[in-house]
C-alpha positions in Angstrom: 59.7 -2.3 0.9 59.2 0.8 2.9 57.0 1.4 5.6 55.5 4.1 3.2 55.1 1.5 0.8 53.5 -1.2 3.4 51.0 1.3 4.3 50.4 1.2 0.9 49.6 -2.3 0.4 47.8 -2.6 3.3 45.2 0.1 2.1 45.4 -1.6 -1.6 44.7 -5.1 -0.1 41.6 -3.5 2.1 40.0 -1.5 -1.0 40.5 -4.7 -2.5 38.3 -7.1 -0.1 35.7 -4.0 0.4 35.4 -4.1 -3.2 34.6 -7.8 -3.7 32.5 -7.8 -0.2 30.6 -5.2 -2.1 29.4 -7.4 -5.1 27.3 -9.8 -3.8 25.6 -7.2 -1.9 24.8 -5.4 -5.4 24.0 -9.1 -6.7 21.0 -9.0 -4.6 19.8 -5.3 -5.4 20.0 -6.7 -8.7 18.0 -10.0 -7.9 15.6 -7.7 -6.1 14.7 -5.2 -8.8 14.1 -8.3 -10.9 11.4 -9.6 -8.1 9.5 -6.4 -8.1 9.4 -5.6 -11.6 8.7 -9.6 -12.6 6.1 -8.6 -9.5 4.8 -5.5 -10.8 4.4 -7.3 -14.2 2.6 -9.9 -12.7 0.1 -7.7 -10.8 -0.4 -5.8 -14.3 -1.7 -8.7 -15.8 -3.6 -9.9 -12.9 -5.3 -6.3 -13.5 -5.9 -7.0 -16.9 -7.8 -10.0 -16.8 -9.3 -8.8 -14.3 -10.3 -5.5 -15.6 -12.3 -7.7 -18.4 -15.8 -6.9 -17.9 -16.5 -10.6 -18.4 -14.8 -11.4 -15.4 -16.4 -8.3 -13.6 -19.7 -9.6 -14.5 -18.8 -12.7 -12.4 -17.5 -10.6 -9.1 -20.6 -8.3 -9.4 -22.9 -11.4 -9.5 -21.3 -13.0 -6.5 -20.7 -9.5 -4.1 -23.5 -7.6 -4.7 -27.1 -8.9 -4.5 -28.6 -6.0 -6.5 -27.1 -8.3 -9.5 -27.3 -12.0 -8.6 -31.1 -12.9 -10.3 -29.0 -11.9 -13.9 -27.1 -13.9 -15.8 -23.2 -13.3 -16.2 -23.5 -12.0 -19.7 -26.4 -9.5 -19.0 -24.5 -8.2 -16.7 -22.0 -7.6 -18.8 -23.1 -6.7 -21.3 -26.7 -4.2 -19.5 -25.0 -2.8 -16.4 -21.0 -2.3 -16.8 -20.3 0.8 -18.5 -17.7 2.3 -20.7 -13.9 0.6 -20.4 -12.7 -0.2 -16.9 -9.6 2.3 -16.2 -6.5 0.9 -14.9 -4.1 2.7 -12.0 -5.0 5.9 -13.1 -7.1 7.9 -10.4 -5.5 8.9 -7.3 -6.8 7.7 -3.9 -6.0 10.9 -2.1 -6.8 13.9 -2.6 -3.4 16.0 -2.7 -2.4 13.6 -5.5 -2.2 14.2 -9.0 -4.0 11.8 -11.2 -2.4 9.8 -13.7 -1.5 12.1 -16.8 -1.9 10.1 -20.0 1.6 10.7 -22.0 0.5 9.7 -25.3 0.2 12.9 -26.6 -3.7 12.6 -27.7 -6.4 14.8 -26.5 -9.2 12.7 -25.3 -12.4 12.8 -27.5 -14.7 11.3 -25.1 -14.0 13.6 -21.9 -17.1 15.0 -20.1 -17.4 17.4 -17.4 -18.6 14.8 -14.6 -15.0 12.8 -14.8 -14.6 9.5 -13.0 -11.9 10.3 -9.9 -9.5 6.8 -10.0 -6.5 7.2 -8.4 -3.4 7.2 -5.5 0.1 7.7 -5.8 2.0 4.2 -7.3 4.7 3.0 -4.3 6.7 4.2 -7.2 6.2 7.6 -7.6 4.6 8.0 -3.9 0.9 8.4 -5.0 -1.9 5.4 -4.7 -4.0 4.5 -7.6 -7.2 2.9 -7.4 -6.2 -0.3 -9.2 -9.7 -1.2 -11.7 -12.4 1.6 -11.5 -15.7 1.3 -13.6 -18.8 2.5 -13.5 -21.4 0.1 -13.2 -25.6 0.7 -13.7 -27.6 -0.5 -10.8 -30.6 -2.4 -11.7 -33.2 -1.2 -8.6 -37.3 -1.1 -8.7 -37.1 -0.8 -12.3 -35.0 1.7 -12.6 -31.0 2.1 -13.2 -28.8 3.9 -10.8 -24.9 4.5 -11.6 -22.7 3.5 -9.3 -18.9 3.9 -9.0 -17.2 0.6 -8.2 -13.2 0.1 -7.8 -11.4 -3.2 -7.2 -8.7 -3.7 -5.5 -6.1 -7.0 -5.8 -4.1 -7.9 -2.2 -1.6 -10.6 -2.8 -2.2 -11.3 0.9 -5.4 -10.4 3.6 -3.4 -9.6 6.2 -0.7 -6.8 5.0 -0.5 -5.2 8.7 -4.0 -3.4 8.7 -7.8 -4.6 8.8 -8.4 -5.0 4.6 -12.0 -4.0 5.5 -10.8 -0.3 6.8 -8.6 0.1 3.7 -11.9 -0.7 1.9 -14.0 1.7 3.6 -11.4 4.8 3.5 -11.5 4.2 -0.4 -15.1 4.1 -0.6 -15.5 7.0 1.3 -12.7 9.0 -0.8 -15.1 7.9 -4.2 -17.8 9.8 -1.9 -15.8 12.6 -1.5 -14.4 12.9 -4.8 -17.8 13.5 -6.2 -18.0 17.0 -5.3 -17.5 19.3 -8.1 -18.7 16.8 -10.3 -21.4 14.5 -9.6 -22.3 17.1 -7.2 -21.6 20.7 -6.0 -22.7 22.6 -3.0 -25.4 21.5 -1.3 -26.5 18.9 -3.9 -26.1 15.9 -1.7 -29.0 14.2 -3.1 -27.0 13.7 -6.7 -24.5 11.3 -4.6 -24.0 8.2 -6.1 -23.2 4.6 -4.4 -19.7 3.5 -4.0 -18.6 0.0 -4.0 -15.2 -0.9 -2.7 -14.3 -5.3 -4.2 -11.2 -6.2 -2.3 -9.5 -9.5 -4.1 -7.3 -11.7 -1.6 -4.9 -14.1 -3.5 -2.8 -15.2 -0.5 -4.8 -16.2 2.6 -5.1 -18.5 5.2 -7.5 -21.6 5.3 -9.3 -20.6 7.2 -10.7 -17.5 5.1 -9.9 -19.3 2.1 -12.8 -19.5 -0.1 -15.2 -16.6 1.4 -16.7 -13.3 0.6 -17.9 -10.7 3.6 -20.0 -8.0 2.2 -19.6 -4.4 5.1 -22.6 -1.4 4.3 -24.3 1.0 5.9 -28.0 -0.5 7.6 -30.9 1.7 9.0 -32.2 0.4 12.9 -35.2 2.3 13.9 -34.5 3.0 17.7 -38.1 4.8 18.3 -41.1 4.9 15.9 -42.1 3.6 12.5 -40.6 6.1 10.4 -37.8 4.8 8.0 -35.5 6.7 5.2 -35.7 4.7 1.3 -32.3 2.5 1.6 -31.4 4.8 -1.5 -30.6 7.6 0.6 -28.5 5.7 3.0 -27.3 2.7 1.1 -24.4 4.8 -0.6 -21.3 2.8 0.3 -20.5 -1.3 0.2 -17.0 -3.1 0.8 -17.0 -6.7 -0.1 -14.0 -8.7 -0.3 -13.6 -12.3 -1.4 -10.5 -14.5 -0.6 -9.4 -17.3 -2.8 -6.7 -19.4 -1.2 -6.1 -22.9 -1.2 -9.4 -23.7 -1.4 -10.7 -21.6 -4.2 -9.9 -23.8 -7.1 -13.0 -26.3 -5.8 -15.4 -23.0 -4.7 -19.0 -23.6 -4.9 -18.6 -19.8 -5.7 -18.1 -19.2 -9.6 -16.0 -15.6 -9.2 -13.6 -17.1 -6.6 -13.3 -20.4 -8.4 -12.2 -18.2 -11.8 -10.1 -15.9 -10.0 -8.7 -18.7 -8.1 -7.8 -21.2 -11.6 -6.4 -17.8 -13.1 -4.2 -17.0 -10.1 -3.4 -21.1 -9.8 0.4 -22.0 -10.2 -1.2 -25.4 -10.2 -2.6 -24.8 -13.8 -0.8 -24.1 -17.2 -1.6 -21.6 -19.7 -3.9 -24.4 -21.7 -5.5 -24.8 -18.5 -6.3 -21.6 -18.1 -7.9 -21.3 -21.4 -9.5 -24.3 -21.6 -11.2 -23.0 -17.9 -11.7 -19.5 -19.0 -13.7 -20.7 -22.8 -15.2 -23.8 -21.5 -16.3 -23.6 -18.2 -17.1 -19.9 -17.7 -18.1 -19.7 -21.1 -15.3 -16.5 -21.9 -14.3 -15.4 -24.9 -10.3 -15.1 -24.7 -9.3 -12.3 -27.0 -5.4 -12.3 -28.3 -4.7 -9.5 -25.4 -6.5 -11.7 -23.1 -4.6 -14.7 -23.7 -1.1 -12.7 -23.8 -2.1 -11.9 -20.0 -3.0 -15.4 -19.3 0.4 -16.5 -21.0 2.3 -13.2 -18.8 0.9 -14.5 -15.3 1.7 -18.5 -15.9 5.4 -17.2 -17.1 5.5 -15.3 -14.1 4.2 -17.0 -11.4 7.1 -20.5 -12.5 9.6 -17.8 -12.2 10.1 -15.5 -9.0 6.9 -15.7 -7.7 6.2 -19.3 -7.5 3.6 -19.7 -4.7 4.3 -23.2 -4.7 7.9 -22.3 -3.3 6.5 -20.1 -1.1 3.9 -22.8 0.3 7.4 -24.9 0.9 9.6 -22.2 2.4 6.7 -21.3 4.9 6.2 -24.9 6.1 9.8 -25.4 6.2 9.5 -22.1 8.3 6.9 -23.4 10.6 9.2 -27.1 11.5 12.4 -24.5 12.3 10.5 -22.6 14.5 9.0 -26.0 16.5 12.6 -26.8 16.5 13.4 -23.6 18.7 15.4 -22.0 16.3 15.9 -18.0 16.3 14.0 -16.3 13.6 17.3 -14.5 12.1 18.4 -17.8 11.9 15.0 -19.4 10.5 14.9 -16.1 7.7 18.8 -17.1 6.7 18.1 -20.4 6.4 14.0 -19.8 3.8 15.9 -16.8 2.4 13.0 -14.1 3.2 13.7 -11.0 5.0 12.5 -11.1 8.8 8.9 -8.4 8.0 8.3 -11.5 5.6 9.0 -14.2 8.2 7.2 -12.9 11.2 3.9 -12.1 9.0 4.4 -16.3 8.4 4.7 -16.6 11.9 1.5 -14.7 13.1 -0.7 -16.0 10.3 0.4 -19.6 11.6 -0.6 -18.4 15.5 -3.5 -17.0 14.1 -4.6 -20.5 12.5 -3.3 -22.4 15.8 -5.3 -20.1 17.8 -8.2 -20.8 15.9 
């Protein structure tokens, strides 16, 4: 062969190892579109059982004192109003709310609409993931109040969960001018309340609920504002974890059996109809069904529980934590979040 024809041999045989180097690179773009869409399908349903007023009921009885002398079912059925919507109200303000695409004009729009979202990661705009309104049983009377609920796969994503929860609230405050409100009617405000669910937390916070609002101290003299005017904006948030499957708690031991990889879809059921007395519609129970088929597949916590502890006897070992994510097969973000949460818990 000519040199001309050695050159090009040599460039054929280089094309050819780029191209094979290149597939299992595209192998694992494909393996991870599959995780965040079987993820995004997973949080759907999560949202959806949640978003049953049934379940509310629970969460509103356990966060918010205003409801815990009622029973579960009045709850449900007195003080949570209309149909909870789903992702479609925008967090902040330069970002469009969620059109619907079905083509239908809405018979049952009123002027004082319910503003629910923030840009999806997809699209770049945040959504409020459940927002309802709720009626506020006080002195007698009944108050509205705007309530959204957020679901965190973990409680320690890289910021405080509670300051997430009070920027939201205070955006539901905001986004009630022009139409709860306008000008200078600040006394038409109406309470905000900010539920933060943690699925994914340490032992330590496993199984409790902390409850952030505004308080009135009376530096000088006897006078005092009525806690309506000032008691405008909560932020609870319950973590299950480990130990919520055995809560004394009856919200975080529901939410903790539904988000269980530890229970089957029977399980479930059974849990849902027997022991918290819920009726599982056919949507329902598709959910239920959705989240156990899910949670076997890519997001098996119980796998996650195993790569984390084989994590944590690596690092003791000294090992490097490029070596440690090769060996667990997470990305390094994911292993050095493992890593602090474990100092966190030594620490402690």
């Amino acid at each position: 062969m000519n040199s001309s024809g050695q050159r090009e041999s040599g460039n054929f045989s280089r094309e050819k190892k780029t191209a094979v180097m290149s597939v299992p690179s595209e192998i694992a773009q494909n393996l991870k579109v599959a995780d965040e869409n079987a993820a995004f399908k997973y949080d759907e349903s999560a949202r959806n059982i949640v978003a049953q007023k049934s379940v509310l009921a629970y969460i509103l009885k356990s966060a918010l004192n205003e409801y815990a002398e009622y029973t579960v079912q009045e709850i449900s059925e007195r003080f949570i109003e209309g149909e909870p919507e789903l992702r479609k109200i925008a967090v902040h303000q330069d970002h469009p709310d969620r059109k619907d695409d079905s083509g239908m004009m809405s018979g049952d729009d009123k002027i004082e609409g319910d503003p629910t979202v923030d840009k999806s990661q997809k699209d770049g705009t945040i959504y409020y993931d459940i927002r309802f309104l709720a009626v506020l049983p006080a002195d007698g009377s009944l108050v509205e109040i705007l309530l959204n609920c957020e679901i965190q796969n973990r409680d320690t994503p890289g910021y405080p969960i509670p300051k997430r929860g009070i920027y939201y609230a205070a955006r539901m405050i905001s986004s009630q001018r022009g139409t709860i409100f306008r000008d200078q009617e600040y006394g038409k405000i109406k309470k905000v309340v900010s539920i933060w669910l943690c699925e994914d937390t340490a032992d330590i916070r496993s199984d409790t609920i902390n409850r952030y609002s505004f308080t009135e101290e009376r530096l000088r003299g006897n006078f005092h504002e009525e806690k309506k005017d000032y008691d405008l904006m909560t932020v609870v948030v319950l973590r299950l974890g480990s130990k919520g499957e055995n809560s004394e708690d009856d919200a975080i031991r529901l939410l903790s059996k539904m988000f269980s990889t530890n229970l089957g879809y029977e399980d479930k059921l059974d849990t849902l109809q027997n022991e918290f007395k819920i009726s599982v519609s056919r949507e329902m129970s598709e959910e239920v069904q959705s989240m156990c088929n899910l949670s076997m597949g890519v997001l098996n916590k119980g796998e996650m529980k195993k790569a984390k502890e084989i994590a944590y006897r690596l690092c003791d070992k000294g090992m490097s934590v490029e070596e440690i994510a090769d060996m667990v097969e997470v990305d390094i973000d994911t292993l050095r979040l493992w890593l602090e949460e474990r100092k966190e818990l030594l620490v402690k």
